[in-house]
Backbone as ProteinMPNN parsed JSONL, in Angstrom:
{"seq_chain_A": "XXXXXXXXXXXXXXXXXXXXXXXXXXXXXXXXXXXXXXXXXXXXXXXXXXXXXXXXXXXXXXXXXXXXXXXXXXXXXXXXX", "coords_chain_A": {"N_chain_A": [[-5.792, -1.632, 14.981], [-7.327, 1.525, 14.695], [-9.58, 3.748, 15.532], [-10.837, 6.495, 13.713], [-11.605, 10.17, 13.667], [-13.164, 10.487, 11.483], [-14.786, 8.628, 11.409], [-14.246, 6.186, 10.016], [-11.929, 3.33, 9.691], [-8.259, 2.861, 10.726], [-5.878, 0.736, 10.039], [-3.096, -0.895, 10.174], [-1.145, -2.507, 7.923], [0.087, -5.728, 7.307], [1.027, -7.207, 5.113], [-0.115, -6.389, 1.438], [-2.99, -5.398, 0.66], [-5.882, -4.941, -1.913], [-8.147, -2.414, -2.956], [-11.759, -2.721, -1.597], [-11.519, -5.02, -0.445], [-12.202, -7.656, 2.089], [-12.295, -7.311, 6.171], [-12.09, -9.507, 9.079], [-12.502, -10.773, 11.611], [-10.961, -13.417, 14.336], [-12.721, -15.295, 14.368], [-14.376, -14.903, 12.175], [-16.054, -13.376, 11.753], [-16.965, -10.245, 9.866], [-15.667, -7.544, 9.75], [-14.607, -4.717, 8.791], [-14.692, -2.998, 5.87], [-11.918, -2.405, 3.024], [-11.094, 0.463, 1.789], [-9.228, 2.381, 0.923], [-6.07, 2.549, 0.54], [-2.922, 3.765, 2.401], [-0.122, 5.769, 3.142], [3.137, 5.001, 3.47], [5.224, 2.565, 1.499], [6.779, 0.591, 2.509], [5.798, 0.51, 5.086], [2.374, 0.412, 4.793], [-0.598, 1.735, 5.423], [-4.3, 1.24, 5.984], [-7.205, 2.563, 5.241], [-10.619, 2.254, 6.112], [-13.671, 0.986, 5.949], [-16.66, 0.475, 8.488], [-17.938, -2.432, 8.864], [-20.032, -3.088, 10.739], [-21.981, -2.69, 13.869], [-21.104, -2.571, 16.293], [-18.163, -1.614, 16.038], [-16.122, -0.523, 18.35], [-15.648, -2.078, 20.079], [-13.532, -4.015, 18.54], [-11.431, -2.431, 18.539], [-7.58, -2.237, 18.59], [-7.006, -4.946, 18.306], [-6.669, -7.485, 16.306], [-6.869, -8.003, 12.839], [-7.772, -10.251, 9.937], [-7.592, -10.864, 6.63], [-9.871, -11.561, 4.197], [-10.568, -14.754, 2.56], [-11.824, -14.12, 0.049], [-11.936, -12.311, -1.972], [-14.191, -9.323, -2.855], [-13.607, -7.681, -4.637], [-12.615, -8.972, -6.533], [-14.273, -11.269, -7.316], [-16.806, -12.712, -9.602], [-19.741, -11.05, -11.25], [-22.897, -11.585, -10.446], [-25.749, -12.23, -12.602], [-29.375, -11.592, -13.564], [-31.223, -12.84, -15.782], [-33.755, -10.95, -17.84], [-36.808, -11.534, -18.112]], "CA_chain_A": [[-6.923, -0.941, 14.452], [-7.676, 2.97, 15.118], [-10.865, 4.691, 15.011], [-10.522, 7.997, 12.922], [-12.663, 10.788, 13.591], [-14.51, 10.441, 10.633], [-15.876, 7.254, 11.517], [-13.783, 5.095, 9.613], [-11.42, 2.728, 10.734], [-6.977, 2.567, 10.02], [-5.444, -0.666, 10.097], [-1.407, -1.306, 9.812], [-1.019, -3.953, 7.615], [1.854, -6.465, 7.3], [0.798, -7.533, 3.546], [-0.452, -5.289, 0.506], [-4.217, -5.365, 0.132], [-6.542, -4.43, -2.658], [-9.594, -1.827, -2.134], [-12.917, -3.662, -1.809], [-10.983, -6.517, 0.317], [-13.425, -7.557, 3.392], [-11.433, -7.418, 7.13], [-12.522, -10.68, 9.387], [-12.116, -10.939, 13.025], [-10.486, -14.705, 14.365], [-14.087, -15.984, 14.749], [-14.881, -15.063, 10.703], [-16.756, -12.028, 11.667], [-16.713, -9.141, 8.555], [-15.544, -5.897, 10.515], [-14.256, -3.43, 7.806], [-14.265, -3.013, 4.045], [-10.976, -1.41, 2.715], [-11.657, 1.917, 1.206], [-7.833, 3.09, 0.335], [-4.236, 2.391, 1.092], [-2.952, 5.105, 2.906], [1.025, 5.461, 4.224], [4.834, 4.302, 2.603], [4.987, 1.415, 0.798], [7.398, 0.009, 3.606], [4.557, 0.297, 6.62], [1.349, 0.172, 4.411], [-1.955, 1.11, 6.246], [-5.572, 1.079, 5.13], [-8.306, 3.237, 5.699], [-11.602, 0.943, 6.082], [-15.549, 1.496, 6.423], [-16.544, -0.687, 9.456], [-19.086, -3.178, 8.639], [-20.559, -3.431, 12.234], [-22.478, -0.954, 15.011], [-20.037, -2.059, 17.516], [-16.675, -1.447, 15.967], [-15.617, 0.072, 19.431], [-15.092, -3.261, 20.651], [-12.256, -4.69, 17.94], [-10.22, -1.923, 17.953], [-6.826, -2.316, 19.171], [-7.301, -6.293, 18.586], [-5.758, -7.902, 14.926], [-7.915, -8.464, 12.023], [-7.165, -10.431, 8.577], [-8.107, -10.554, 5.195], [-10.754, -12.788, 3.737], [-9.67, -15.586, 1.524], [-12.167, -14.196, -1.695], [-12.247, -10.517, -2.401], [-15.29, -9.616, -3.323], [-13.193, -7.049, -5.485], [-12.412, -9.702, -7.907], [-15.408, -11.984, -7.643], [-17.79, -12.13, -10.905], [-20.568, -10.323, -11.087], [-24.138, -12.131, -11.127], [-26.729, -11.19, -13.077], [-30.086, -12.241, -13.831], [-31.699, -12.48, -17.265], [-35.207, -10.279, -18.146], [-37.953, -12.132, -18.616]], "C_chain_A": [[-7.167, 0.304, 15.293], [-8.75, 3.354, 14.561], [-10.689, 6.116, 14.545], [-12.217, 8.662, 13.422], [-14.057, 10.932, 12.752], [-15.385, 9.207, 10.79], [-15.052, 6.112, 10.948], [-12.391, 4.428, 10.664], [-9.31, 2.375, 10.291], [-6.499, 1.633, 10.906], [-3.894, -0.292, 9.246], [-1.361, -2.484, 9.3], [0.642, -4.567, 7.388], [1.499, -6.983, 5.846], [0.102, -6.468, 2.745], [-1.863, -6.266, 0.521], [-4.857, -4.612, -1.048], [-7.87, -3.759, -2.011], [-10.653, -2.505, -2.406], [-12.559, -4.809, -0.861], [-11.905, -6.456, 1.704], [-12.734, -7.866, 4.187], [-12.112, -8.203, 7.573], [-11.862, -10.212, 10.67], [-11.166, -12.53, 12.836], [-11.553, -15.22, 14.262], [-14.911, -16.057, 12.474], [-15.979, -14.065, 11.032], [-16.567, -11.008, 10.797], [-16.843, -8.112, 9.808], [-15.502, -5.036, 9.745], [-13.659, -4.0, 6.29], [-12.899, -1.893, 3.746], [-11.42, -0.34, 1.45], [-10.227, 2.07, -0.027], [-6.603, 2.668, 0.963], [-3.512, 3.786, 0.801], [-1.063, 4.203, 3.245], [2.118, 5.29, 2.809], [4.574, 3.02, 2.461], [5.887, 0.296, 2.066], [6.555, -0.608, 4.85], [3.281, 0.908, 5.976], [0.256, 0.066, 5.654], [-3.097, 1.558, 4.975], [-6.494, 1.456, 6.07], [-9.338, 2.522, 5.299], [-12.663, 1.8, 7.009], [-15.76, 0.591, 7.232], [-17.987, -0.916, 9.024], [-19.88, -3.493, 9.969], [-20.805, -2.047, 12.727], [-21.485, -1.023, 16.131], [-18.472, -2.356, 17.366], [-15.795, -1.524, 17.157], [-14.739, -1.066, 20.087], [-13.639, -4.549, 19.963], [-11.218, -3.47, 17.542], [-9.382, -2.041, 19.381], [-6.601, -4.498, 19.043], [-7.304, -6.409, 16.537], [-7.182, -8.277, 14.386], [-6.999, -9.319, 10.768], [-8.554, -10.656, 7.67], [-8.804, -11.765, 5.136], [-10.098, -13.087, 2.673], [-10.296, -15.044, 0.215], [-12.328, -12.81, -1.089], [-13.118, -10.314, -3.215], [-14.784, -8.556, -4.712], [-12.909, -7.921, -7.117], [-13.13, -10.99, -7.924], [-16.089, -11.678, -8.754], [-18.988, -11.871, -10.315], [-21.674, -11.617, -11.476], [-24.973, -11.469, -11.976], [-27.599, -12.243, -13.492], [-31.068, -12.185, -15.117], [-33.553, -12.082, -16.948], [-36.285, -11.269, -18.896], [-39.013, -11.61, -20.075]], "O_chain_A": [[-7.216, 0.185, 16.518], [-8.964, 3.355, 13.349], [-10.285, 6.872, 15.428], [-13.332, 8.149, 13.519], [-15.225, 11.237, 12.992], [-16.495, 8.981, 10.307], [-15.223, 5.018, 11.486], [-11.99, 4.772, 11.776], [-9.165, 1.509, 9.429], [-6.602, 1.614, 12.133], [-3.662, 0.303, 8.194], [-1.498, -3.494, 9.991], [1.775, -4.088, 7.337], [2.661, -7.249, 5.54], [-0.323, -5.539, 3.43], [-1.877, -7.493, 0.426], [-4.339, -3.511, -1.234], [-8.511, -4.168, -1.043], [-10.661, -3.013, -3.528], [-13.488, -5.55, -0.537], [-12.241, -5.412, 2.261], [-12.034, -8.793, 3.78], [-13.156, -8.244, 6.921], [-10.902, -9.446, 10.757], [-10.731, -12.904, 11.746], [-11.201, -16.279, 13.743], [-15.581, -16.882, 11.852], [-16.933, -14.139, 10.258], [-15.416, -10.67, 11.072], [-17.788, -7.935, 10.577], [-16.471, -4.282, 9.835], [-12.837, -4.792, 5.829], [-12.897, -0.744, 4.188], [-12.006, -0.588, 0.396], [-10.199, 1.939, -1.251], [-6.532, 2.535, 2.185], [-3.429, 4.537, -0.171], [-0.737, 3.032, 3.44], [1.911, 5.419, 1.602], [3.803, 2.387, 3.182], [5.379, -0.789, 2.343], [6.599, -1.715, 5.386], [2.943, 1.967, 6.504], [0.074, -0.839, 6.469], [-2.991, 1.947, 3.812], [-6.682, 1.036, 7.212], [-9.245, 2.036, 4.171], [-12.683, 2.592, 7.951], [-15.108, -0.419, 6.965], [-18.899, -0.106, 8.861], [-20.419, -4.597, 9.883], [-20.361, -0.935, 12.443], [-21.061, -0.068, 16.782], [-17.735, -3.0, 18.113], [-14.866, -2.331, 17.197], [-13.574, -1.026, 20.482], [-13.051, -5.463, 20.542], [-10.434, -3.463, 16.593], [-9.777, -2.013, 20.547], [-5.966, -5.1, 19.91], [-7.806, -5.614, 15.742], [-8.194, -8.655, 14.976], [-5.792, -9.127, 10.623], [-9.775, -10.644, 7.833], [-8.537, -12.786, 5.77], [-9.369, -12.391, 1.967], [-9.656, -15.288, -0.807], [-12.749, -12.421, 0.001], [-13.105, -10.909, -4.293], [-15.466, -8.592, -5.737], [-12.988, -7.569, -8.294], [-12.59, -11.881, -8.58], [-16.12, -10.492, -9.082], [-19.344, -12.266, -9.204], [-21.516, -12.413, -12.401], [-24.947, -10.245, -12.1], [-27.229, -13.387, -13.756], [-31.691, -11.128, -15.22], [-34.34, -12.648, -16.189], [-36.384, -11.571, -20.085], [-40.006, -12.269, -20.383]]}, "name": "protein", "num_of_chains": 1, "seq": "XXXXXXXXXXXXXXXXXXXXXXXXXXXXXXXXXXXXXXXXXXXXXXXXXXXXXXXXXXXXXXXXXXXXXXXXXXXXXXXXX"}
């Protein structure tokens, strides 16, 4: 994990992700939402919004993917009274 100037955060992945996918520490901590897949299809990275104030502290240190993507979760909704 690299901190980009703009604030966001690039991650080298070893599997193909979808955008919307939520990044996880080992502990099950949410660090970074994937934005975009960035790079060659060979060495795939991903540019990611960091869900946390103290990013500073997991970069350089492995993240993975959460088991449900909230990308393809259904939508709730609640009916109008």
């Amino acid at each position: 994990m690299h901190l980009a100037g703009s604030g966001r955060v690039i991650i080298q992945l070893s599997t193909e992700l979808v955008e919307g996918q939520i990044l996880c520490d080992e502990k099950g901590t949410r660090v970074a939402k994937v934005n975009e897949m960035i790079g060659p299809v060979s060495r795939p990275f991903a540019s990611a919004t960091p869900l946390t104030n103290n990013i500073k502290k997991y970069i350089g240190k492995s993240v993975f993917a959460s088991q449900e993507s909230p990308a393809n979760k259904p939508k709730k909704f609640r009916r109008r009274k």
